[in-house]
N, C-alpha and C positions, 0 to 999 in steps of 0.2 A: 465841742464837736457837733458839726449838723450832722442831723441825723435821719432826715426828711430825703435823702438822697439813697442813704444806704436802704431807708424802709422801702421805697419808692423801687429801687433795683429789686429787692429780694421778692415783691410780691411780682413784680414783671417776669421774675423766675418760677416764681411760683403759678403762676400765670400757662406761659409755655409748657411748663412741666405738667399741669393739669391737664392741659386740653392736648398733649401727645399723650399720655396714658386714659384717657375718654378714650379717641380712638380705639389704641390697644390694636393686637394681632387681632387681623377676622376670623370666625369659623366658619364651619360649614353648616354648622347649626342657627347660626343667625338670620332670623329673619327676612330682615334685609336684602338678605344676598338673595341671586338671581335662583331659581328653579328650572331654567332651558336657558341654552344658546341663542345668543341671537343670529342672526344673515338669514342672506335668503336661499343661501346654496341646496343643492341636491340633498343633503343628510341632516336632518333638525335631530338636534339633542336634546332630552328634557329629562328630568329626575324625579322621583319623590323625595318627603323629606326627609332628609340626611341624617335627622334624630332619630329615626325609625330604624334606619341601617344598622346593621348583625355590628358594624365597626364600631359603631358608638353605644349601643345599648349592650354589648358582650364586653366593653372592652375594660380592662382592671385599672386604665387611665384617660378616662373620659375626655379630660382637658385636653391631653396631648393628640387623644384621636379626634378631636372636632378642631383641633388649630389647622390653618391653614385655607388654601380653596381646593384642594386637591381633586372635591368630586367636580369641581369644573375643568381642572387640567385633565382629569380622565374623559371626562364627556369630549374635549375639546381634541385630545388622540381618537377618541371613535370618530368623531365626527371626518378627522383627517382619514384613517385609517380606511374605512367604510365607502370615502367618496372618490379612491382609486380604484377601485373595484365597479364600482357602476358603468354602464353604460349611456352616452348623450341618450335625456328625457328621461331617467329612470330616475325614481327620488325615495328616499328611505326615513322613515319616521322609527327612531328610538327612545325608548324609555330606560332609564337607570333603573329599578325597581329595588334593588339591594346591592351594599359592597361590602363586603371582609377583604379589608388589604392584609398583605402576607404578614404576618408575625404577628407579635402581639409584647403588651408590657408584662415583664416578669421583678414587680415592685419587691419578693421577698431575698433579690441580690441584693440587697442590703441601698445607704440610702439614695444613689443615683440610677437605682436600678428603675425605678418607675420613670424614669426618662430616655429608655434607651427598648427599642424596639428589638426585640429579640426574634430572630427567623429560625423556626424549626419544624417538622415534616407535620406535625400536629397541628401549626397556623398555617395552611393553606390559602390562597388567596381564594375569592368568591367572588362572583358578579353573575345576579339577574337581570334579566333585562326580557322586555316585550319587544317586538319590533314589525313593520310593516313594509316592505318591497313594491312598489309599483313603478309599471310603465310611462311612458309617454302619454298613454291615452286615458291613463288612472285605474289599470285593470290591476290587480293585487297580482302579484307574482308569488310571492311568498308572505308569508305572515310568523308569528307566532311567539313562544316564552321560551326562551333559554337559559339555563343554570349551566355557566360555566365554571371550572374547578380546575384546579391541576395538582391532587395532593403529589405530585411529583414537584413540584417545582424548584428544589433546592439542586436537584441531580439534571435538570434538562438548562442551565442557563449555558453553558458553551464555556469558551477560555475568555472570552471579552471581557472588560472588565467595566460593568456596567454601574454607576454610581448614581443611575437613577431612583429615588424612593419609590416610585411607581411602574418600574421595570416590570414585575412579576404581575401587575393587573395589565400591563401594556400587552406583554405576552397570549395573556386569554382573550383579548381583543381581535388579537392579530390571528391565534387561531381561531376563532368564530368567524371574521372575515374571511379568511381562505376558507376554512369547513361548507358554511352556509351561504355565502355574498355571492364568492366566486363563480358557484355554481351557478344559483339562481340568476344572479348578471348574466352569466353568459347563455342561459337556456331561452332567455327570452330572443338571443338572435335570430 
């Protein structure tokens, strides 16, 4: 039996199999990955580091909360969120500064339990953020740091049936916009 065939196929497996698990899922803690938005649009997004965030440094499952790109999918909802609100020439500068996504792992349900996100009135969602409002002309309209929170969150989602993981941070987005945007957009008329 040749056997230079069968060796030959196995490390070609071993090969692909190697270099798909290198990759591996990204996090949000990796390096690599971007810290701001890119475009040139009206509302720039940007973060601190994500290993610094209350979500990764509190959280009872480290891995599971730095998987994924989520503080990009969030920055990439303000960015949307934020730039219906503006007025032509108005342009908005934000910072991530901290995230607490709603819930949290409760690894002592036994052993699939540190994989499954548990939402209760105690994990409230969290987002800080700085932010800066200006004009057309580059005159500051508003400014400043906002700690958003909703320890309500479990009782204000509605009857929709929202199967977003990021629903409950989307929501404190959307009222920060309407609260502070709306305003400030519109007083500069």
């Amino acid at each position: 039996m040749n056997r230079k065939p069968l060796v030959a196929g196995l490390l070609t497996c071993l090969l692909v199999i190697g270099g798909a698990n290198a990759a591996g899922p990204r996090t949000v803690t990796d390096p690599q990955a971007p810290r701001a938005l890119s475009g040139d649009g009206p509302v720039k997004v940007s973060w601190t580091d994500p290993a610094q965030f209350t979500e990764i440094r509190q959280s009872t499952n480290r891995f599971e909360a730095q998987r994924g790109n989520w503080v990009q999918q969030l920055a990439t909802y303000v960015q949307t969120s934020a730039g219906k609100q503006l007025q032509p020439g108005q342009t908005l500068d934000v910072t991530l500064t901290d995230i607490k996504r709603a819930g949290d792992y409760e690894p002592w349900h036994g052993p699939r339990g540190n994989d499954i996100r548990i939402l209760r009135d105690i994990y409230p969602p969290r987002i800080a953020l700085t932010f800066t409002l200006t004009d057309a002309q580059g005159q500051v309209l508003a400014q400043g740091e906002r700690k958003l929170s909703d320890s309500g969150y479990l009782h204000n989602i509605g009857l929709q049936r929202d199967t977003d993981p990021l629903r409950y941070e989307k929501r404190l987005v959307d009222d920060w916009v309407r609260r502070d945007l709306r305003s400030d957009a519109t007083a500069s008329r």
